[in-house]
C-alpha positions in Angstrom: 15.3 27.2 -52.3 12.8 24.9 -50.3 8.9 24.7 -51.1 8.5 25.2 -47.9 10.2 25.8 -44.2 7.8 22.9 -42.5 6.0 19.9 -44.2 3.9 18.6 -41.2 3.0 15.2 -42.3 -0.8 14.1 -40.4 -3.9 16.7 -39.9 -4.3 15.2 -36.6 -3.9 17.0 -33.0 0.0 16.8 -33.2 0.0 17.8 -36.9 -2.4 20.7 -37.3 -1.4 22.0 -34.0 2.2 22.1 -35.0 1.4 23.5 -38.2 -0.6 26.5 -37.1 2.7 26.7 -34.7 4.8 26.9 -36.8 3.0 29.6 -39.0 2.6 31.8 -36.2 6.2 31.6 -35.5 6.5 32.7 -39.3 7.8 29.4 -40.8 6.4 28.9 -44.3 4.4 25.7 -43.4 2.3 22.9 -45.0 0.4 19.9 -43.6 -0.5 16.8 -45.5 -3.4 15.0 -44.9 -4.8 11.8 -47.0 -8.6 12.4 -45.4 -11.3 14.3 -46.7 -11.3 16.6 -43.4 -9.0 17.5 -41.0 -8.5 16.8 -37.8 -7.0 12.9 -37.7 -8.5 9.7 -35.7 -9.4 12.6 -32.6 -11.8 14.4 -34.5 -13.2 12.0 -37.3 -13.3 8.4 -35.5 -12.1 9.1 -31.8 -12.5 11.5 -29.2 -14.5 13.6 -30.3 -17.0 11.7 -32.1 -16.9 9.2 -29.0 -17.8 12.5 -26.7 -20.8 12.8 -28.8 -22.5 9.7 -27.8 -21.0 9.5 -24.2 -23.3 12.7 -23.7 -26.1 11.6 -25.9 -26.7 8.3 -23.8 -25.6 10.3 -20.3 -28.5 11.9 -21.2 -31.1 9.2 -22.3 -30.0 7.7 -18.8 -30.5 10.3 -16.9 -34.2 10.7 -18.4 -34.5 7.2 -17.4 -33.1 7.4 -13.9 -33.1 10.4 -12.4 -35.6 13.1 -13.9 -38.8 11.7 -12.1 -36.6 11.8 -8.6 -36.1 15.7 -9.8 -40.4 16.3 -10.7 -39.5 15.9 -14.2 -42.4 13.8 -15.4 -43.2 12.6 -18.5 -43.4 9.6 -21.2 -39.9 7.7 -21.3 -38.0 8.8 -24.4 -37.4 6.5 -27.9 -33.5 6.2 -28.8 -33.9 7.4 -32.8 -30.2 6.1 -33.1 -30.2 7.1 -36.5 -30.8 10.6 -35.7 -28.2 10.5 -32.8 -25.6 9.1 -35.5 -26.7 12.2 -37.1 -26.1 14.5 -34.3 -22.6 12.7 -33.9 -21.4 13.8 -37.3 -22.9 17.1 -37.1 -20.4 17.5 -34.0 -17.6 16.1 -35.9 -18.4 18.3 -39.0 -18.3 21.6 -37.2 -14.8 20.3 -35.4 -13.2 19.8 -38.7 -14.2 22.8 -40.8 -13.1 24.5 -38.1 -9.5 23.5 -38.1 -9.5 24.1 -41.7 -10.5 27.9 -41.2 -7.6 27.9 -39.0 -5.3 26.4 -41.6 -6.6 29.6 -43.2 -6.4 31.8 -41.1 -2.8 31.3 -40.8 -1.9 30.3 -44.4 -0.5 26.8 -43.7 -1.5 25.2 -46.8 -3.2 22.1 -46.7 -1.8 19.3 -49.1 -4.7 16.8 -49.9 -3.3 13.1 -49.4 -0.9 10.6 -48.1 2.7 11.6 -47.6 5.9 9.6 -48.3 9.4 10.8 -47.6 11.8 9.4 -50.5 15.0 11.2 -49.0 16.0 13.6 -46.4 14.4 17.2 -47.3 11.9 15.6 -49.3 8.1 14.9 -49.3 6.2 13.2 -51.9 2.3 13.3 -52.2 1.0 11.7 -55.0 2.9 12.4 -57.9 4.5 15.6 -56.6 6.9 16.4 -54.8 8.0 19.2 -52.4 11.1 19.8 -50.8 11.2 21.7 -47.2 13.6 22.7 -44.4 12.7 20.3 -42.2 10.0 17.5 -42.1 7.3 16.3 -38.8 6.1 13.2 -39.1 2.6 12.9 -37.2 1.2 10.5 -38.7 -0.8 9.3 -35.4 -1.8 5.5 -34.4 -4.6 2.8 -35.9 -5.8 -0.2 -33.5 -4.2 -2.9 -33.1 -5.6 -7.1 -32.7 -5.1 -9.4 -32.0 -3.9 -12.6 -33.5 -6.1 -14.4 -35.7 -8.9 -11.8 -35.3 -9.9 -10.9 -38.4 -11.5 -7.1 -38.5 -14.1 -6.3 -40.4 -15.4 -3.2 -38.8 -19.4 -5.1 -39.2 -19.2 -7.2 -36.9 -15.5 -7.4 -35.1 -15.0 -4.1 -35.0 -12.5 -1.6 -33.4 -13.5 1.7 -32.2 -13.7 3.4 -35.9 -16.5 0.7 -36.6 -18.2 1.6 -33.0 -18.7 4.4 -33.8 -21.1 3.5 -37.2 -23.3 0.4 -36.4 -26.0 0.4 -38.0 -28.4 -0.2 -34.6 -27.7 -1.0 -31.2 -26.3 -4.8 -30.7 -28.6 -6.6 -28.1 -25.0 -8.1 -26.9 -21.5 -6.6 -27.0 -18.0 -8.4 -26.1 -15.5 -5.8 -25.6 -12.1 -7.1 -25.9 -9.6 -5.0 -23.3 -10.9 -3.3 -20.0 -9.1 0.4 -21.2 -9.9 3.4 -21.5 -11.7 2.9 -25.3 -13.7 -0.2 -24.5 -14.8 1.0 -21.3 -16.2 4.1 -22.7 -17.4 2.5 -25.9 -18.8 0.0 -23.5 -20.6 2.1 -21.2 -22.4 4.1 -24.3 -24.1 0.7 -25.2 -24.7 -0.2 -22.4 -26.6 2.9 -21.2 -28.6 2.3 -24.6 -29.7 -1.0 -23.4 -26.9 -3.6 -24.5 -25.9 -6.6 -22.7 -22.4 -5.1 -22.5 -19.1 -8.2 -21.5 -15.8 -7.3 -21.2 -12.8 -9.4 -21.6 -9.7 -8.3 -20.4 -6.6 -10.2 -20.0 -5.1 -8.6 -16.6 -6.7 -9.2 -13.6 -7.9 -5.5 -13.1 -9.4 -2.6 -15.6 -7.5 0.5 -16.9 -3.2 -1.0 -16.7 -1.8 1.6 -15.3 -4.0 3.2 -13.0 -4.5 3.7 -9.1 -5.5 0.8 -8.1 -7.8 2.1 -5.8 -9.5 4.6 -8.3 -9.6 1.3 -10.6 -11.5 -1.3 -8.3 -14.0 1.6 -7.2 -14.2 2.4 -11.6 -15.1 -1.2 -12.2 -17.9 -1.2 -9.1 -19.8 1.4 -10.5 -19.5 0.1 -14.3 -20.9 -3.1 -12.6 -23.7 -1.9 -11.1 -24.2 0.4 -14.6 -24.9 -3.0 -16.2 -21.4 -3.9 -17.6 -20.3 -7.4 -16.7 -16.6 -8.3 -16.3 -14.1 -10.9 -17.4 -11.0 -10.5 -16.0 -7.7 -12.6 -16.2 -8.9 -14.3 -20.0 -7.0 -14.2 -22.8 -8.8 -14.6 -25.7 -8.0 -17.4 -28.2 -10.4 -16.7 -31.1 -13.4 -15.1 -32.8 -15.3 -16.6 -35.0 -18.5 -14.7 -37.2 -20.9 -16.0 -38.9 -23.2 -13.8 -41.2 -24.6 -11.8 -38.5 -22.9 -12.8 -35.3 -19.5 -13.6 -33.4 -18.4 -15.9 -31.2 -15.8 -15.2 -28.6 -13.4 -17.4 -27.3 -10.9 -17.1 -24.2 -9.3 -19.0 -21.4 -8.7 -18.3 -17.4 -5.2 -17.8 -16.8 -6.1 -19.5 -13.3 -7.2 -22.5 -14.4 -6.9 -23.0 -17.8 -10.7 -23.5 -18.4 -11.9 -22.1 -21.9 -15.5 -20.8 -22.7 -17.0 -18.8 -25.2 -19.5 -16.0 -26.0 -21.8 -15.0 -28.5 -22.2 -11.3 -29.6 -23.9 -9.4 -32.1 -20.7 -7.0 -32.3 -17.1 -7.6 -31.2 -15.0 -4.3 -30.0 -11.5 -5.0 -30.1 -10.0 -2.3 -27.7 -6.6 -3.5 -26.9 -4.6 -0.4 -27.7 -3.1 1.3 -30.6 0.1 0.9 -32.6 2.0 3.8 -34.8 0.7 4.2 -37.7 3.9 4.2 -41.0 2.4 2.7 -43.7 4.3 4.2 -46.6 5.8 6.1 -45.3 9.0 5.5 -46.6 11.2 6.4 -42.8 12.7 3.1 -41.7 13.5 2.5 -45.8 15.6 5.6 -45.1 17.2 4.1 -42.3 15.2 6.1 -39.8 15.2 4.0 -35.9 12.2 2.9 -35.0 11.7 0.6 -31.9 10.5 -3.0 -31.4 7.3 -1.5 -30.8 7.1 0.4 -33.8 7.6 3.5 -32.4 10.1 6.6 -34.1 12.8 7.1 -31.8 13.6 11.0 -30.8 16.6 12.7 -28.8 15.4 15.9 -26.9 14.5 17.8 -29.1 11.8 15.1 -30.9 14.9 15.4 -33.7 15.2 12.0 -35.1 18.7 10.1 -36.6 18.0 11.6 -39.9 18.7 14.9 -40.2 15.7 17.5 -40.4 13.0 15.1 -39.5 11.6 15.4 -36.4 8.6 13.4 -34.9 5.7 13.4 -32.1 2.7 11.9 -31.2 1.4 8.7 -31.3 4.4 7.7 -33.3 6.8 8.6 -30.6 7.3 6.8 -27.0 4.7 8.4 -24.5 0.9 8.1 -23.9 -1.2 8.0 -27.2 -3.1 11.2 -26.0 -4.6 13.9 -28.3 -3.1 16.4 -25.7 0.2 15.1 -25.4 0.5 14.9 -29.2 -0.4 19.1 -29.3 1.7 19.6 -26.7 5.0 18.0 -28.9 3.6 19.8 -32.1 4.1 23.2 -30.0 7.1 22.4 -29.1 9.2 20.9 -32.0 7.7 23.9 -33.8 9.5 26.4 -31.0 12.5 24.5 -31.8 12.3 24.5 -35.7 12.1 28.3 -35.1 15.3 28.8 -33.0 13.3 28.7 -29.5 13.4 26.9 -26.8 10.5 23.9 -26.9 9.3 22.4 -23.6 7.3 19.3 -22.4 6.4 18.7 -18.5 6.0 14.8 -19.0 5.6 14.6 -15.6 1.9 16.6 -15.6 0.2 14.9 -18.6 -3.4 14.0 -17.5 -5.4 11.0 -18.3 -9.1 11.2 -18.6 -11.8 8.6 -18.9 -14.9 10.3 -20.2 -17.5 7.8 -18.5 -20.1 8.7 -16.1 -18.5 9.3 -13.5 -15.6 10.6 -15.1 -11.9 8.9 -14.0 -8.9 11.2 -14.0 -5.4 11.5 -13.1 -1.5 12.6 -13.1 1.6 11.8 -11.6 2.6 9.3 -10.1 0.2 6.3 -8.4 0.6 5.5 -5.2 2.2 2.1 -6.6 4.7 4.0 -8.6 5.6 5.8 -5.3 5.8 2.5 -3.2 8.1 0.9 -6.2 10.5 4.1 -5.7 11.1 4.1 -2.4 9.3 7.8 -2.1 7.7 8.4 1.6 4.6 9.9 0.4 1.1 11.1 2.5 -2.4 11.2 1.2 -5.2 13.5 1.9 -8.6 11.8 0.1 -12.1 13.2 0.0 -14.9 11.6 -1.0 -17.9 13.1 -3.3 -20.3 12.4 -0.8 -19.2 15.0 1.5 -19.9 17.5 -1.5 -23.2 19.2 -1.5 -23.0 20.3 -5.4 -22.5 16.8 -6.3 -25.2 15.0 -4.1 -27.6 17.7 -5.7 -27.0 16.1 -9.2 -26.3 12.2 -8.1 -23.3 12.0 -8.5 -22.1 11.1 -5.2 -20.0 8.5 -5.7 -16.7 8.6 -6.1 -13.4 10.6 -4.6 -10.6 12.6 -4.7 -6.9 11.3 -3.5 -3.9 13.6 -3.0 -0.4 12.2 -2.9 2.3 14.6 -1.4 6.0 14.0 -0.4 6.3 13.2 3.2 8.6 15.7 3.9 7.9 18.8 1.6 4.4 18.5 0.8 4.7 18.9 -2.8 1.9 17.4 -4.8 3.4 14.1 -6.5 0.2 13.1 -8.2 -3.9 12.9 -8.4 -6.3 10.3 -8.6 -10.1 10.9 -8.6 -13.4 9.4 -10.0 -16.6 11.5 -9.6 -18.1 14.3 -11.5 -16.5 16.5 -14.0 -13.5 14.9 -13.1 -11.5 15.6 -16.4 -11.8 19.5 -15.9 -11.1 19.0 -12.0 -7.9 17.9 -12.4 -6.4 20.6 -14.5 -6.0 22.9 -11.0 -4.0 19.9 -10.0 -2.0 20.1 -13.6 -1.4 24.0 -12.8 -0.5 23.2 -8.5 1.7 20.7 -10.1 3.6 22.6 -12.7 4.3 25.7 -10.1 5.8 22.6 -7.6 3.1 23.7 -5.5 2.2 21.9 -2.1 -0.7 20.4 -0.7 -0.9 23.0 1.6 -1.0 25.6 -1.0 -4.1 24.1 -2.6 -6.0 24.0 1.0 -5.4 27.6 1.8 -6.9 28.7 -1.8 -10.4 30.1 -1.7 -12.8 27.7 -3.9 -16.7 28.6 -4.5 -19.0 26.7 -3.0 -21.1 25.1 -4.1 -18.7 23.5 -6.6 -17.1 20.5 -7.4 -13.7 21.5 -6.9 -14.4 21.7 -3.2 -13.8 18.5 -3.4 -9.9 19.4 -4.5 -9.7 21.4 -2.0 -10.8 18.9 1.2 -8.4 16.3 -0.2 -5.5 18.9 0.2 -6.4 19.7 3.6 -7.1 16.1 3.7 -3.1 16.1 4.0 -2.4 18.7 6.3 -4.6 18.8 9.4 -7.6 16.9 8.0 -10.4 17.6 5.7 -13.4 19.7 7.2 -16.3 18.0 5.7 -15.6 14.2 6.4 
C-alpha cells in the first residue's frame, strides 16, 4: 500500500493549493518543499513581497505629491529602508505561517526538502523515500539571463536580490521592460533612483494592447523611469561596487553603455527541474524546458501529472492555483476544469495595468469583426478625487453578438476591476449585459460600466 494518495512536489501557489485540494477531496496527501517556509517564489521572493514595497513607496509618493494638494501638511517624511525591509518580511512572515496552518488544518503533511522522483510511484527526499498513487510536480520557475551575465544577486541581480539590497541604488539598469522590471523599477524609482530600462522590443510589456502599452510607458516616463527600447544588451561588467551595462540599437547598430549601482535582470523566467530526476525517466519536456501535459495536466509517464510554471501557459501565481484545483478534482475521479481563455494579467504599478482576452491585435490577426466601447478615468468622479485620472478602460465585443472578447485598462485599482470582466466573461455575457447592471457611484467600476455602454449606444459621461 502507498505512503500516500498525492505527493505534491513544490509549496508554491500550484503546490500547496493542490495539496489542501486534494485533502479536502479526502486524498491522503503530502507536499514537499526544500524552503524553510511555505509558500514558493510568490510568497517568499515574488509577489507578495514585491506588493509590500509597491505600497510602501505608493505611499511615500503620495506624501510627497499629493498630501499638501489634500491640506495634509507637514515635514516631508525620511525613507528608513531598513525598517520598510522589515515591514516587507513581516508581510511575508504572516503569509507563510499562514499556509502552514492550513497544511494543518487539513492534515497534508509537510515533507521538509527537495524532491526527486527515481521511478514512477516514487518520491525521494533526502535519504527517504515514499511511494504514492500519483505524483504533481510543481516545482515553479527561477529567472532566467542572459548570456554572459553573470548573477550575483549584489550587484546584477534578478528580482529575488531586488527585493534585499542593502540601500537604495542612486542608479538602476533594468534589463527587460515586463511586467517584474517595470514594477521593481517603479518602487525605486518612487524612492528616488535614477531608474533605465533596457528592453530589446521596440515597446514595454510583449504581449499587451498596444494601446494600454504606449499610454503604460507615458506615465512611467513622466514617474521618472527613462526608456531604452529596441537594445539588446551585449554585456555587464561589475567592478567591486558597480556595473556597467552594455547594449546595441537594433536600428543602427550603435553600441553604448551605462553605469549602475545595481543591475535587474528581468527578462522572464524558465521552469525550474533541477534534480528532479523527470526527463532521466524519460518524462517530455519541450525545447523550452517546459513538462508537456495532455488534458488532464497527466504527463507521458504514468501517475505524474504537472502545472504551473513548469507547464505551457502564463507563469502566473493564479493560473498555477487554478491547475492545482483542478488536477486534484481529476486525481479524485471528478471532473477538473480551466477557462484559459479568462486568465487575467495584472501589473501592480501606480496606475495599475490589467487585462484578459484577446487584444485587439489578436482579434485583427484572426480575422474576428470586433467593436470597442472605451472610457477614460477622467470622466470618473471617484477617481479624479484621489488623482488618479489617468488612464482608461477598453471593451472588445464581437461585432455581431456582442459578447465580451476581452479587456484592457490602466487606471486605479485596475487588478480588482477586471475580475467583473473575468465573471461577464465566463457566463459569455455581452457588453450590453454589463451596461444595463446597476454599479455604485461613486466607484471605480463606473468606469466598467461606461466602456460597456461605450459599445452599445455610447457612454453617458464622455
Amino acid at each position: 500500500m502507498a505512503d500516500y494518495d498525492v505527493i505534491v512536489i513544490g509549496g508554491g501557489p500550484g503546490g500547496y493549493v493542490c495539496a489542501i485540494r486534494c485533502a479536502q477531496l479526502g486524498l491522503k496527501t503530502a507536499c514537499v518543499e526544500g524552503r524553510e517556509t511555505l509558500g514558493g517564489t510568490c510568497l517568499n521572493v515574488g509577489c507578495i513581497p514585491s506588493k509590500a514595497l509597491l505600497h510602501a513607496s505608493h505611499m511615500y509618493h503620495e506624501t510627497e505629491h499629493n498630501f499638501e494638494k489634500m491640506g495634509l501638511m507637514g515635514g516631508k517624511p525620511k525613507v528608513d529602508f531598513a525598517k520598510m525591509l522589515d515591514y516587507k518580511n513581516a508581510v511575508i512572515g504572516q503569509n507563510t505561517s499562514g499556509i502552514e496552518f492550513l497544511f494543518k488544518k487539513n492534515k497534508v503533511d509537510w515533507i521538509k526538502g527537495w524532491g526527486s522522483i527515481p521511478s514512477t510511484g516514487h518520491v525521494m527526499v533526502g535519504n527517504k523515500s515514499f511511494t504514492a498513487r500519483n505524483i504533481v510536480i510543481a516545482t515553479g520557475s527561477q529567472a532566467s539571463s542572459l548570456p554572459g551575465v553573470e548573477i550575483d544577486e549584489k550587484i546584477v541581480v534578478t528580482s529575488t536580490g531586488a527585493l534585499e539590497l542593502p540601500k537604495i541604488p542612486k542608479k538602476m539598469v533594468v534589463i527587460g521592460a515586463g511586467v517584474i522590471g517595470l514594477e521593481l523599477g517603479s518602487v525605486y524609482a518612487r524612492l528616488g533612483s535614477e531608474v533605465t530600462v533596457v528592453e530589446y522590443l521596440d515597446h514595454i510589456t510583449p504581449g499587451m494592447d498596444s494601446e494600454i502599452s504606449k499610454t503604460f510607458q507615458r506615465t512611467l516616463k513622466k514617474q521618472g523611469l527613462t526608456f531604452i527600447l529596441g537594445a539588446a544588451v551585449q554585456k555587464v561588467e561589475k567592478t567591486k561596487t558597480k556595473a556597467s551595462v552594455t547594449y546595441k540599437l537594433r536600428k543602427n547598430d550603435s553600441e553604448a553603455s551605462l553605469e549602475a549601482d545595481v543591475v535587474l535582470v528581468a527578462t522572464g523566467r524558465k521552469p525550474y527541474m533541477d534534480g528532479l530526476g523527470f526527463d532521466k525517466l524519460g518524462g517530455k519536456v519541450s525545447e523550452r524546458g517546459q513538462i508537456e501535459i495532455g488534458a488532464l495536466w497527466n504527463t507521458n509517464l504514468d501517475g505524474i501529472y504537472a502545472i504551473g510554471d513548469a507547464v505551457k501557459g502564463p507563469m502566473l501565481a493564479h493560473k498555477a492555483e487554478d491547475e492545482g484545483m483542478a488536477v486534484a478534482e481529476v486525481m479524485a475521479g471528478k471532473h477538473g476544469h480551466v477557462n484559459y481563455g479568462v486568465i487575467p494579467g495584472v501589473i501592480y504599478t501606480t496606475p495599475e495595468v490589467a487585462s484578459v482576452g484577446k487584444t485587439e491585435e489578436e482579434l485583427k490577426a484572426a480575422g474576428v469583426a470586433y467593436k470597442v466601447g472605451k472610457f477614460s478615468f477622467m470622466g470618473n468622479g471617484r477617481a479624479k478625487a484621489v488623482f488618479q485620472g489617468e488612464g482608461f478602460v477598453k471593451i472588445l465585443a464581437d461585432k455581431e453578438t456582442d459578447r465580451i472578447l476581452g479587456c484592457h485598462l490602466i487606471g486605479p485599482s485596475a487588478g480588482e476591476l477586471i475580475h467583473e470582466i473575468c465573471v461577464a466573461m465566463e457566463f459569455g455575457a455581452s457588453a450590453q449585459d454589463l451596461a444595463l447592471t446597476c454599479h455604485a457611484h461613486p466607484t471605480f467600476s463606473e468606469a466598467v460600466r461606461e466602456a460597456a455602454l461605450a459599445c452599445g449606444d455610447g457612454a453617458i459621461h464622455a
